[in-house]
C-alpha positions in Angstrom: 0.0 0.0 0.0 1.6 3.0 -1.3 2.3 6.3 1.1 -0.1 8.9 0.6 0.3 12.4 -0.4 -2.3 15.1 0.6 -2.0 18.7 1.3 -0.6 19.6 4.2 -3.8 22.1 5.2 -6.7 20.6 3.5 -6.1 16.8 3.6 -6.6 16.7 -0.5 -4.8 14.0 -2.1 -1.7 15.4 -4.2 -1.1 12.8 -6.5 -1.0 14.2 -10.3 -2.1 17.6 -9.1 0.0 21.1 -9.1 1.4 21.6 -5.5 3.7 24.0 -3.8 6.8 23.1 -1.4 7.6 25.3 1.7 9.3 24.7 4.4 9.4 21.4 4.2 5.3 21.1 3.8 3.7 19.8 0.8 0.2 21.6 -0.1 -2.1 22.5 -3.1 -2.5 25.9 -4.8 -5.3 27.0 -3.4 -4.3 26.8 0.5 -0.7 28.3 -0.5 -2.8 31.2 -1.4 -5.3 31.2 1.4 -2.1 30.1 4.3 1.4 30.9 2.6 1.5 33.4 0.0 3.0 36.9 0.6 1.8 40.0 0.7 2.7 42.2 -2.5 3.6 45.7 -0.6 2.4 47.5 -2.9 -1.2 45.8 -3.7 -1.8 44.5 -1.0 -3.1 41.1 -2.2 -1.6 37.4 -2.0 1.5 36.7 -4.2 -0.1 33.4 -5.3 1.3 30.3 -6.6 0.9 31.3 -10.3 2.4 34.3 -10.2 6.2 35.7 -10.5 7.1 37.0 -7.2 9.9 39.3 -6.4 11.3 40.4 -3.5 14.2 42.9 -1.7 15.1 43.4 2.3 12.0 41.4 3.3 9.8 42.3 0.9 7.7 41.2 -1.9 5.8 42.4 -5.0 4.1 40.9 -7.4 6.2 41.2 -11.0 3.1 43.5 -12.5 3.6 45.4 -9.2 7.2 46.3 -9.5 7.2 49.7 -11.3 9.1 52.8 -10.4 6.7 54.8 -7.8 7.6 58.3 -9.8 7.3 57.2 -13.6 5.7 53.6 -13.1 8.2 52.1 -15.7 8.6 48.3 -14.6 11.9 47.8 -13.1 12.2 44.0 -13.1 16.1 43.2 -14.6 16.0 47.1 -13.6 18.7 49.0 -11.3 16.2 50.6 -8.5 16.0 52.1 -5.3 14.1 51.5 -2.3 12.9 55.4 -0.5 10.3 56.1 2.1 7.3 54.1 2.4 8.4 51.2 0.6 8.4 52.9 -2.5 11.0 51.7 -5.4 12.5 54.5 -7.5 14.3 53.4 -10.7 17.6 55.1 -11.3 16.6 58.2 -13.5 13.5 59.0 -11.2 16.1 59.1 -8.1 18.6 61.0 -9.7 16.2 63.4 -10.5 14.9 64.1 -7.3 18.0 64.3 -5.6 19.3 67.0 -8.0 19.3 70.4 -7.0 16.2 72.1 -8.4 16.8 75.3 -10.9 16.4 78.5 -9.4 14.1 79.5 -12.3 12.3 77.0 -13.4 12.5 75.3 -9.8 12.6 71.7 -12.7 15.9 69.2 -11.6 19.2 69.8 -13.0 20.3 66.7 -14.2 24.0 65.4 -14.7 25.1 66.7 -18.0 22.9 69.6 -17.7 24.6 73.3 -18.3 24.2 75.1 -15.6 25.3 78.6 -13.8 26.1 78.2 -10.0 26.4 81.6 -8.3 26.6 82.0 -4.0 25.4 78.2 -3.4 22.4 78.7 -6.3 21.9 77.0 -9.5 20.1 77.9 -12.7 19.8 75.7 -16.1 22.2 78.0 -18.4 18.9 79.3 -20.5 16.7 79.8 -17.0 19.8 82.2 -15.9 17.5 85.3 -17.2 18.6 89.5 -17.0 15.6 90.8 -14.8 15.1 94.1 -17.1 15.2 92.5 -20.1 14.6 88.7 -20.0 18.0 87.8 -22.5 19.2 84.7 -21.6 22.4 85.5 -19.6 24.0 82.1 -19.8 27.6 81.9 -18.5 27.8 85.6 -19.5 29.1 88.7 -17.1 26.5 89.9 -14.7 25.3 92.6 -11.7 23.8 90.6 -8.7 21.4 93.5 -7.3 19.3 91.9 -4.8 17.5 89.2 -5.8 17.8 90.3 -9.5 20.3 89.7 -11.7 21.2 92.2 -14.8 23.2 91.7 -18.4 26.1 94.7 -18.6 23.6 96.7 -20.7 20.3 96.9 -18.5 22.8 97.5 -15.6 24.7 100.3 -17.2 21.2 101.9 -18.5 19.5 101.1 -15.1 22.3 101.6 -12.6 26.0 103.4 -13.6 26.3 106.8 -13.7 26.5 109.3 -16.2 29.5 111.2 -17.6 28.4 114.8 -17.0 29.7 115.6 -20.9 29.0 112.8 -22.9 25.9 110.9 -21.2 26.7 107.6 -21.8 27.2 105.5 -18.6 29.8 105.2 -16.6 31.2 101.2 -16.3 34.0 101.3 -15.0 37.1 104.3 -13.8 36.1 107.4 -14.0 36.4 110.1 -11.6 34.5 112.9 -10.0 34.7 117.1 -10.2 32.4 119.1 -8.2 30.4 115.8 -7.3 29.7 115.2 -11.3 31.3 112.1 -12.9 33.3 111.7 -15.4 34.8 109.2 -17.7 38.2 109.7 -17.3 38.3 110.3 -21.5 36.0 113.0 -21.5 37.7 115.4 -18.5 40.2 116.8 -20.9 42.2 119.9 -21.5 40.0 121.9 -23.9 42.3 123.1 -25.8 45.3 120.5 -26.2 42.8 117.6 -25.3 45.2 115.8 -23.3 43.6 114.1 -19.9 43.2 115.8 -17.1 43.0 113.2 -14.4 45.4 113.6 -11.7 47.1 116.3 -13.1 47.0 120.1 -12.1 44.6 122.5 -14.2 42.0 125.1 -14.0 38.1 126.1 -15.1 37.5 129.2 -17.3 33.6 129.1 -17.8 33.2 125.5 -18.0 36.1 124.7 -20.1 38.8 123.0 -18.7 42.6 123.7 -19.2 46.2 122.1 -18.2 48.6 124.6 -17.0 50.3 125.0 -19.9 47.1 125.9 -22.0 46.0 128.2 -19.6 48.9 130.0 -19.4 49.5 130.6 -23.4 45.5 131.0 -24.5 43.9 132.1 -21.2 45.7 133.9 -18.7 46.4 137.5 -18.6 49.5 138.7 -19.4 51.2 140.6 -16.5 51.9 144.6 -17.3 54.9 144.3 -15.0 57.1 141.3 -16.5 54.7 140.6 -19.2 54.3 136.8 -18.5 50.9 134.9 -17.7 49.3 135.4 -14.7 48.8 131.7 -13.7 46.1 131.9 -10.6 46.3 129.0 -8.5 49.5 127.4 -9.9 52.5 128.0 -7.9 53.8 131.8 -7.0 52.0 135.1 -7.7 48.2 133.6 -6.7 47.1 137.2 -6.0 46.2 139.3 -8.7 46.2 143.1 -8.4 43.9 144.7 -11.7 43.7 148.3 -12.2 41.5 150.0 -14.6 42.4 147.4 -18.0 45.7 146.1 -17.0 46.3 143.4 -14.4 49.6 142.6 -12.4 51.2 139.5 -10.6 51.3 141.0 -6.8 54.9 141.0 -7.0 55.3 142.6 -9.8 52.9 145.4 -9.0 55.8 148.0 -7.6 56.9 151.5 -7.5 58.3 152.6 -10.9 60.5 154.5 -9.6 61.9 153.1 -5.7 60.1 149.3 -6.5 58.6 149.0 -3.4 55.6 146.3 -3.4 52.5 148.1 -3.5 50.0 145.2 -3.0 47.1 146.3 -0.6 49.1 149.6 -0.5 48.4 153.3 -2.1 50.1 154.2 -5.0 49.6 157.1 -7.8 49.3 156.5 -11.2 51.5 159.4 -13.4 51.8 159.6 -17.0 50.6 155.4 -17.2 53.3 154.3 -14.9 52.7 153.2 -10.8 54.7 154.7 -7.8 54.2 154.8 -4.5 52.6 157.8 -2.4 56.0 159.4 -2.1 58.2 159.1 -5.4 55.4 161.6 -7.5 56.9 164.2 -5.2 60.8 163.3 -6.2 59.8 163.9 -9.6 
């Protein structure tokens, strides 16, 4: 009398049916569904006998169930990853959502992706936008102002200053006279044209001039030694006039004793100067 060979839950003879083996235990299809089957985590139903079941760290899906949480691509034979809640991630979903997010289109920046990184921030190259006029920046030069960002062109229209002879803004250098700026090309001698910047010279009704230009085209000519009269530069700053004819203070003197007579009296006789006294000696 041959051994028999039933189920090991239902007592069902085996013999030319489909059974199941586990843990030692013999038993028919339908109590391996009902008593051993796992759970698919993601379903929630019986992995049953005739179907594929996978499983990872303890747990189990049914092969249908297996997709990527995020793009619900199947990932059996598929590199994955496991994140909160159970959930499996294939490779391009996680790398995705672990990249740093664009700070204009707030989209993932993918490996491979141009980018611009500026003070721990990142952009997609063609997100990285001027504020004023919406150009596409790129890995072009830039003025952070704020939270804006501005090409060279909306910054020099919007922002730089403006050369007080030219109008045209003022990007970079420059200097300042009488608190208007300058580009340091425009704030020239008037009459040689030569720069002015850090060098000596003097303003004659809004024109500028070096000291040499002042002295041949502007400056009066002394009646005494009959050389410029160079105000401001060096010796002889005071100026004596005297009807048309002006004088460097030293050189204003008695004709006939030359005594300085800066700030003094003195008589005028027959177009020359003297002092008080000399008219008398004459």
């Amino acid at each position: 009398m041959s051994e028999r060979f039933d189920c090991h839950y239902c007592r069902d003879p085996l013999q030319g049916k489909k059974y199941v083996q586990k843990e030692g235990r013999h038993c028919c299809v339908k109590c391996f569904d009902k008593f051993c089957a796992n759970t698919c985590i993601e379903c929630k139903k019986p992995i049953g006998a005739d179907s594929k079941e996978l499983h990872f760290k303890n747990r189990y899906w049914h092969d249908s169930c297996f997709r990527c949480f995020k793009c619900y691509t199947s990932l059996v034979n598929e590199p994955f990853m496991l994140r909160e809640n159970n959930k499996v991630w294939c490779s391009n979903c996680t790398a995705a959502e672990d990249a740093p997010r664009c700070k204009g289109c707030f989209k993932a920046i993918i490996a491979g992706d141009q980018n611009v990184e500026y003070k721990k921030m990142v952009w997609h190259k063609d997100c990285f936008t001027c504020s004023q006029c919406k150009q596409v920046i790129g890995s072009g030069s830039f003025f952070p102002k704020g939270d804006d960002f501005y090409c060279v062109s909306c910054h020099e229209h919007k922002f730089a200053k403006t050369c007080a002879k030219c109008k045209n803004p003022i990007t970079s250098g420059g200097l300042t006279y009488q608190e208007q700026p300058w580009h340091s090309e425009c704030f020239i001698c008037s009459n040689c044209k030569k720069q002015l910047g850090g060098k000596r010279f003097t303003a004659v009704e809004d024109q500028f001039y070096c000291v040499e230009c002042y002295k041949e085209c502007v400056a009066k000519k002394c009646a005494g030694c009959k050389n410029p009269i160079t105000a401001g530069f060096g010796r002889g700053t005071s100026v004596v006039n005297y009807e048309d004819e002006s004088w460097h203070d030293y050189c204003f003197k008695c004709t006939k004793c030359a005594r300085g007579l800066a700030n003094k009296r003195f008589v005028c006789h027959n177009g020359k100067i003297y002092c008080a006294e000399c008219p008398k000696r004459l």
